[in-house]
C-alpha positions in Angstrom: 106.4 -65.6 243.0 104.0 -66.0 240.0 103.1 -62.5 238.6 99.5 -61.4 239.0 97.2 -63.3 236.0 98.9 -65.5 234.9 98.8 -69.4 235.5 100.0 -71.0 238.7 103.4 -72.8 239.0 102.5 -76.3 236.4 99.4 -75.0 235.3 100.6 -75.3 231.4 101.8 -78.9 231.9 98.2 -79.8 233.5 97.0 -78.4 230.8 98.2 -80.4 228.0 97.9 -83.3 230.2 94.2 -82.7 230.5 94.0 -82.6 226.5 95.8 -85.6 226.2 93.4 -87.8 228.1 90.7 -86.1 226.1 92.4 -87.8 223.0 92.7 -91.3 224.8 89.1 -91.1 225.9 87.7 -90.2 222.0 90.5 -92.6 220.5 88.5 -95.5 222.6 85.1 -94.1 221.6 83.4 -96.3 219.0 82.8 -94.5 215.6 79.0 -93.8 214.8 77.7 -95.3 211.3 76.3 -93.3 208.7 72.8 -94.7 209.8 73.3 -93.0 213.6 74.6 -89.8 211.8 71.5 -89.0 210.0 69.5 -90.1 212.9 71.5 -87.4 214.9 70.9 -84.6 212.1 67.0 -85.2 212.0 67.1 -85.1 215.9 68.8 -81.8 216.1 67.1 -80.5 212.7 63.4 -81.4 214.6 65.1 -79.7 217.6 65.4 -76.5 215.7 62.4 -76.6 213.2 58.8 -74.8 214.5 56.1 -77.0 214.3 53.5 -76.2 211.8 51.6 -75.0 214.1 53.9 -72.4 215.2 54.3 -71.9 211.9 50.9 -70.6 211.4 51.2 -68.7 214.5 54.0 -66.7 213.4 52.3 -66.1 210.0 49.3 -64.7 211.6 51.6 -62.9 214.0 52.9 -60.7 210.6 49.6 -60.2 209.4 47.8 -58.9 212.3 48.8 -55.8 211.8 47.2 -55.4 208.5 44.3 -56.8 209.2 43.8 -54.5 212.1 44.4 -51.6 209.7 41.9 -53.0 207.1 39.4 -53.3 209.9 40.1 -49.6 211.0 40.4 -47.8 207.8 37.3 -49.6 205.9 33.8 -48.1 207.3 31.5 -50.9 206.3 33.5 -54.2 207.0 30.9 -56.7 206.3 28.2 -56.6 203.6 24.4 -54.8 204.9 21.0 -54.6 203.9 19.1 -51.4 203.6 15.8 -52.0 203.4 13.6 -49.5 201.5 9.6 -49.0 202.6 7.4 -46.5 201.7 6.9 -43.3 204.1 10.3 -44.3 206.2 13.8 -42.0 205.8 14.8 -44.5 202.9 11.6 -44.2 200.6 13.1 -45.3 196.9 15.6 -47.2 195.3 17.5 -44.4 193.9 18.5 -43.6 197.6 19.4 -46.6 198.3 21.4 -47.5 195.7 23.4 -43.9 197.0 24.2 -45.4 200.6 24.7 -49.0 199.7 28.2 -50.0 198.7 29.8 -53.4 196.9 28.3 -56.5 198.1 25.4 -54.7 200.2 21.7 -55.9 199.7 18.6 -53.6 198.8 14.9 -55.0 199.7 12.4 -53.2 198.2 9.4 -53.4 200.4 5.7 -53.8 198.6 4.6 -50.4 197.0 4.6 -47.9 194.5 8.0 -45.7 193.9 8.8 -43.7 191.1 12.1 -44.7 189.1 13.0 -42.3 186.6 16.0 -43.9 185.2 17.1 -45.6 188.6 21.3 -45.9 188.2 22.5 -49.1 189.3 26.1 -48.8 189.5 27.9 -50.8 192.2 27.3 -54.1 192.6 24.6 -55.6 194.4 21.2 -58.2 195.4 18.3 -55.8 195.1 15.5 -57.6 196.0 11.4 -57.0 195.6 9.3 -58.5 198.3 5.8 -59.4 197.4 6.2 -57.3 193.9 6.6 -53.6 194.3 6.2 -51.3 191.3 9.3 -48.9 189.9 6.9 -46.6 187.7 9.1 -44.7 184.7 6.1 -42.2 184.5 6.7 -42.5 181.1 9.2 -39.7 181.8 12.6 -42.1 180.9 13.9 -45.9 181.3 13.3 -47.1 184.5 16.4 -48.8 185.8 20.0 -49.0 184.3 22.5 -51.2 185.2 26.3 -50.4 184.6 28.1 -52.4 187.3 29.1 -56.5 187.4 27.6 -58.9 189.5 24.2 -57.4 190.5 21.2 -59.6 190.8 18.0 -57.6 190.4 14.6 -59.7 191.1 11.3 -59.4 191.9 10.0 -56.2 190.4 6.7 -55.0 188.5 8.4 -52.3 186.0 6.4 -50.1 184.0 5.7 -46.9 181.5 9.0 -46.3 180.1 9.2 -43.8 177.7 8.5 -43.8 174.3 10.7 -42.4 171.4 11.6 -42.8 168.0 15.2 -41.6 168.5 16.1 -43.8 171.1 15.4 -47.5 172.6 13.8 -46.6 175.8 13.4 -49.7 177.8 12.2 -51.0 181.4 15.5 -52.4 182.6 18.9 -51.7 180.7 22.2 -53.6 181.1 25.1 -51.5 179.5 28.4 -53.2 179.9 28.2 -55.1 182.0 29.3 -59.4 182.9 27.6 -61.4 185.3 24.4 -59.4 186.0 21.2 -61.5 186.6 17.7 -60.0 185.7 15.2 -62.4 187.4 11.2 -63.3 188.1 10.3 -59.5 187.2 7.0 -58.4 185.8 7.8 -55.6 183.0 4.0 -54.3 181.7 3.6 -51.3 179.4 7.1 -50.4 178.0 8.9 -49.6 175.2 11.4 -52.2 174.9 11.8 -54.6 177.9 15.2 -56.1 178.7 18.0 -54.2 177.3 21.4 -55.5 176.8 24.1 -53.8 175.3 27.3 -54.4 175.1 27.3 -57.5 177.6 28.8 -60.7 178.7 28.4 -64.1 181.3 24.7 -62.2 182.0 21.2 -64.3 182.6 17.8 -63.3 181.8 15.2 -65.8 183.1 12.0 -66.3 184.9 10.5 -63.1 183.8 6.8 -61.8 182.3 6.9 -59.1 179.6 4.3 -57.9 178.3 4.3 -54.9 175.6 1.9 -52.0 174.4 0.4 -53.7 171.7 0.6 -50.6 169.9 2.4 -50.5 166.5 3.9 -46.9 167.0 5.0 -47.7 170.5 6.4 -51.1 170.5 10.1 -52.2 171.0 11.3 -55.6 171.7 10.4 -57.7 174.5 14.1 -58.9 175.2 16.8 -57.6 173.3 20.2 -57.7 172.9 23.0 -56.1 170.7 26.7 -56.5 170.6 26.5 -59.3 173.2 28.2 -63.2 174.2 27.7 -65.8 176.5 24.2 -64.6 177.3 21.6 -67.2 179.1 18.0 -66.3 177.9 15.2 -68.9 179.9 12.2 -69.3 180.9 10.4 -65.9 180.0 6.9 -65.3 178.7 7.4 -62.2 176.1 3.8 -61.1 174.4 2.7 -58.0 172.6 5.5 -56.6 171.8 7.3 -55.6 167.8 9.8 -59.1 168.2 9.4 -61.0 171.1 13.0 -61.6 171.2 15.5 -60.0 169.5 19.2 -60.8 168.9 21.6 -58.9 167.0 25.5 -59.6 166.7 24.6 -61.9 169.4 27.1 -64.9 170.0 27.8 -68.2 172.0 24.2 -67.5 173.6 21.5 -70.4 175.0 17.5 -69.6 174.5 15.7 -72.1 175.9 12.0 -73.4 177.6 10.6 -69.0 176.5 7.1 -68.6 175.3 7.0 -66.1 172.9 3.2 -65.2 171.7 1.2 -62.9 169.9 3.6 -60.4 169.1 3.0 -58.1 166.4 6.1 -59.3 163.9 8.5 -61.8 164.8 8.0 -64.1 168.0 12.2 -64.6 167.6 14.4 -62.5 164.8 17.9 -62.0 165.1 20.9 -61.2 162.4 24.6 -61.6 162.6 24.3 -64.4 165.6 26.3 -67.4 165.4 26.8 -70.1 167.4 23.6 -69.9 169.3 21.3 -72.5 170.5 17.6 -72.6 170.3 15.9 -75.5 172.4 12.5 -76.0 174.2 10.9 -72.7 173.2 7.1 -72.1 171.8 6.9 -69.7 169.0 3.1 -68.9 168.8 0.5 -66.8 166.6 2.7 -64.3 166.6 2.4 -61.6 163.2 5.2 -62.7 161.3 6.4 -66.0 162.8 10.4 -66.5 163.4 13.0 -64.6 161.0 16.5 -65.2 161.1 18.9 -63.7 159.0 22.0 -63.6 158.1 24.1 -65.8 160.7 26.0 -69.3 161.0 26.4 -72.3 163.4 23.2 -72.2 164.7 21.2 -75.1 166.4 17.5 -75.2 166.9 15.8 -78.2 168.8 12.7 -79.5 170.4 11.0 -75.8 169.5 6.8 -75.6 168.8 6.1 -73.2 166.1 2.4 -73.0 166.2 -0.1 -71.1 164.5 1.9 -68.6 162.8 -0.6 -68.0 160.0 -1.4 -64.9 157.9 -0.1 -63.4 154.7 3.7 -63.6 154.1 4.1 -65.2 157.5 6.6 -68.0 158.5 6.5 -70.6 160.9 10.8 -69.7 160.6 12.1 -68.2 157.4 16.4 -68.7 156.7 17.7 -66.1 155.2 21.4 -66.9 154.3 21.9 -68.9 157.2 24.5 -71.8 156.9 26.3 -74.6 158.4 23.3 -74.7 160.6 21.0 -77.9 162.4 17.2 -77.8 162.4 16.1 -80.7 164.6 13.2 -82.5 166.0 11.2 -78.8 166.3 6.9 -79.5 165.6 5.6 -76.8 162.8 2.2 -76.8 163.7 -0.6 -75.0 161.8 1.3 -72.3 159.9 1.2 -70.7 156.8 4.7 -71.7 155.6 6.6 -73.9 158.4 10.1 -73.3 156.6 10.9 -70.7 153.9 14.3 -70.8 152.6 16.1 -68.2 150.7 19.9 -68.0 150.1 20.5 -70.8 152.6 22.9 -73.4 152.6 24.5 -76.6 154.3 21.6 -76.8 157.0 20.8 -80.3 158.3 16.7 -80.3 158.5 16.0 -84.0 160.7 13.4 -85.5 163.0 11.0 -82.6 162.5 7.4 -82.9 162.4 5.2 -80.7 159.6 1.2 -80.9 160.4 -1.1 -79.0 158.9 0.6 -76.4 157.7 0.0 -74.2 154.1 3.2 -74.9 153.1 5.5 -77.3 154.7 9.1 -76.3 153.4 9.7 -73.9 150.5 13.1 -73.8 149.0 14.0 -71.6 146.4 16.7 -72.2 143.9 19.7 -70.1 145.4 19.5 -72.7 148.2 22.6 -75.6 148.1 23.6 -78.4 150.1 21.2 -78.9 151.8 19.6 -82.1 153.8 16.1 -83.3 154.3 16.1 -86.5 156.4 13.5 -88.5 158.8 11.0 -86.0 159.4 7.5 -86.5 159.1 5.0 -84.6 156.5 1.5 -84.6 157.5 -1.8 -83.1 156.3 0.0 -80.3 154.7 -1.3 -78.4 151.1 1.8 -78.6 150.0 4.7 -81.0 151.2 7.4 -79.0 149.3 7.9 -76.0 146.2 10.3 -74.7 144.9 10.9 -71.5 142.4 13.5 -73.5 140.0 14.1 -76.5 137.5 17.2 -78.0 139.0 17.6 -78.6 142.7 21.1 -79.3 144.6 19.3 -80.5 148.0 19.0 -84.0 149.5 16.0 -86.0 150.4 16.1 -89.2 152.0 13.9 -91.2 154.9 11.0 -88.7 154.8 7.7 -89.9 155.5 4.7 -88.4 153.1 1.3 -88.5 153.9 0.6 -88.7 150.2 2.7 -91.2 149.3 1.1 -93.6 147.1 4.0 -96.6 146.6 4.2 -100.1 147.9 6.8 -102.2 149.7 7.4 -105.4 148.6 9.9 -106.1 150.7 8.4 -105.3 154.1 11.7 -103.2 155.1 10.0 -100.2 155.5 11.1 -98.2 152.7 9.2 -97.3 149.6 10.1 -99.3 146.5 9.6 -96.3 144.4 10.7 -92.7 144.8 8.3 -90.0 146.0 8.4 -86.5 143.9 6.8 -84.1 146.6 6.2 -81.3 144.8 3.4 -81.3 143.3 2.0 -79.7 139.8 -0.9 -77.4 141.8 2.1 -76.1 144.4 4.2 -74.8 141.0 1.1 -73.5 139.4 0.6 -71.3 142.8 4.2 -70.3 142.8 3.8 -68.6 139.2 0.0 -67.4 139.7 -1.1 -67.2 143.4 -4.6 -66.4 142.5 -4.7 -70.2 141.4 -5.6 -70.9 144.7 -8.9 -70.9 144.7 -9.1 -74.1 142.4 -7.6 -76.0 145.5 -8.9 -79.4 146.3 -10.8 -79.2 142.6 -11.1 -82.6 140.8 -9.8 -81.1 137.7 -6.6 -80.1 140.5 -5.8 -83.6 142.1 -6.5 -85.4 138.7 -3.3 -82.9 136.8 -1.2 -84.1 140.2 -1.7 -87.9 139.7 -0.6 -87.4 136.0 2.4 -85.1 137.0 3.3 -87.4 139.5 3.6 -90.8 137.3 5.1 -89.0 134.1 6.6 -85.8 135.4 7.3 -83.1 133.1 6.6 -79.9 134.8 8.2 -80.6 138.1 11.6 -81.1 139.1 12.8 -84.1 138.9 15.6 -83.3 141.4 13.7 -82.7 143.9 12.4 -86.4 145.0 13.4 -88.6 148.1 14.5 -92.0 146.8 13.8 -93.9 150.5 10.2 -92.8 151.4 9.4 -94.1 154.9 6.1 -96.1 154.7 5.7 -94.7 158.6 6.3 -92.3 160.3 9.5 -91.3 162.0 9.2 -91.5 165.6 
């Protein structure tokens, strides 16, 4: 008798019989190629393998929780608008700049609000609908900006406070990148726009308009210590400089109007690398000063009507490396003074009635005068020396006097521009009252066919019989 468990009487024998037909069956079995082997690996891999969209699934699956948290913990989970009205709980800015938090919206209904040095400092849209005025009550600045990313638009700012210690102005941007100041109306200030200390920030599509007070005028828009800023479209009048740069870099000024302001329509120092194109520089007290800064590019400006004692259409100081191009000088007093100024390409501009068209004193090298147009000036060109190290070449003079005989368009002669008269006026300014004498024009025409008073440097061998256009 078999013993409880174990394998009946032949049961090992049927065994290894069984396994031995197992071996005959596979022995007959044909052998799969290597072709029907991968084929069998990318079956059972596609077996195993989640589709993509299980994939996703189990990703958000791991996530959920977190988000949920997010969405628990967070008390404002989407971005709001507070909307601020006179005689309602939210009455001023200030308020709602206290509520709001990053990425909210403020619209300011119409009114009147008092903003005593409004703080803006998280970053948001803050919005003016149909104008409403932040008064300073001449107590302070108005508004201050010290976060990133706000957008302010679409405010009449006005009466910021006064002071001969400190730069009070309308709006102030202190540190901050990527803030927008936009279609405002500032009237009444100190200084206007502000920035400090800022980069990536624009400042367009806005109205300033200063005290017209000596004492208590700042600068329309100004910046210090800033890069990479975007100045457009403004209309700054009646203020001390209409816009002011200083240590100012990598910035674009283009399409402002700067007008009747009571020194410089533009003036900046230590600025290079900026570019000037499409702005109108007009009657302002002092015309355009620049000082003191390299790299920079002015283009397709109007300088118009800058006119007055010791005022400039532009005046270089120790600017270099520098491109003055197709700009109009229109009607000033002197259209470009240079002092200490070298290596700057002056082409394609257009000089019309002006006092003075360029004057270039001696400490000026390297420089180039080429293709611009000279036109019912007094003076074409003086200098204050003998020997002149600038270039002149494919100018056109009103007052040229030579032929071409070879119809190319080129004088056959040189042209000396400056004239006797303008280097009697350098030495003895009074002289000026013998202008447009007979006694005057007749000493030119001598000068001008045997010169021995004027440089002889200074003379542009390629007159253009025509003008440059």
């Amino acid at each position: 008798m078999p013993l409880p468990g174990s394998l009946p009487l032949g049961g090992l024998g049927w065994a290894k019989q069984e396994h031995r037909h197992k071996n005959q069956d596979n022995e007959h079995k044909p052998t799969p190629s290597p072709l029907e082997r991968v084929g069998e690996r990318l079956r059972q891999s596609a077996e195993t393998t989640p589709s993509p969209k299980e994939r996703a699934g189990e990703r958000l699956m791991k996530k959920l929780p977190i988000l949920l948290l997010c969405m628990l913990f967070t008390k404002e989970p989407f971005a709001k608008t507070w909307v601020v009205a006179p005689n309602t709980a939210l009455s001023n800015l200030r308020q709602a700049v206290k509520l709001a938090h990053n990425g909210d919206s403020i619209l300011v209904k119409k009114g009147t609000y008092s903003s005593v040095n409004t703080i803006i400092d998280k970053s948001l849209v803050i919005t003016g609908e149909n104008f409403p005025v932040l008064d300073a009550r001449f107590a302070d600045e108005a508004v201050t900006i010290l976060a990133n990313q706000v957008t302010f638009r679409g405010f009449i700012v006005k009466n910021s406070k006064t002071g001969s210690m400190r730069d009070y102005a309308a709006i102030r941007l202190f540190n901050v990148r990527h803030v927008t100041i936009s279609h405002n109306r500032l009237v009444n200030n100190f200084f206007g726009i502000y920035l400090a200390n800022s980069k990536n920030c624009t400042v367009t599509n806005n109205d300033i308009i200063g005290t017209n007070n000596r004492q208590n005028s700042g600068n329309g828009i100004h910046l210090w210590q800033c890069d990479s800023i975007l100045i457009r479209d403004n209309r700054v009048s009646e203020h001390r400089d209409g816009i002011y740069f200083e240590f100012a870099r990598h910035s674009l000024i283009e399409h402002n109007y700067s007008e009747k302001n009571l020194r410089y329509g533009l003036h900046f120092m230590f600025s290079d690398n900026d570019i000037y194109r499409h702005n109108t520089f007009k009657n302002n007290g002092s015309g355009v000063a620049v000082m003191y800064t390299k790299h920079i590019t002015m283009f397709n400006n109007l300088f118009i009507e800058n006119w007055g004692s010791s005022v400039y259409g532009l005046l270089l100081k120790d600017i270099s490396d520098s491109r003055i191009m197709n700009n109009r000088f229109v009607g000033n007093t002197t259209a470009v003074y240079m002092e200490g100024s070298d290596r700057i390409v002056v082409t394609g501009n257009n000089f019309i009635r002006n006092g003075w068209a360029i004057r270039v004193l001696a400490n000026c090298n390297g420089n180039r005068f080429m293709k611009n147009n000279f036109m019912a000036n007094s003076f074409d060109v003086t200098t204050n020396g003998s020997i002149n190290l600038n270039h002149f070449a494919d100018n056109y003079w009103d007052k040229y006097e030579g032929y071409d005989l070879n119809k190319d368009g080129i004088g056959d002669i040189p042209y000396h521009p400056v004239s006797l008269y303008a280097q009697v006026i350098e030495q003895i300014p009074q002289s000026v009252m013998l202008m447009r004498s007979f006694i005057v024009n007749l000493l030119d025409k001598v000068e001008r066919s045997i010169p021995s008073v004027t440089p002889e440097s200074v003379k542009d061998e390629k007159p253009r019989m025509k003008p440059n256009y």
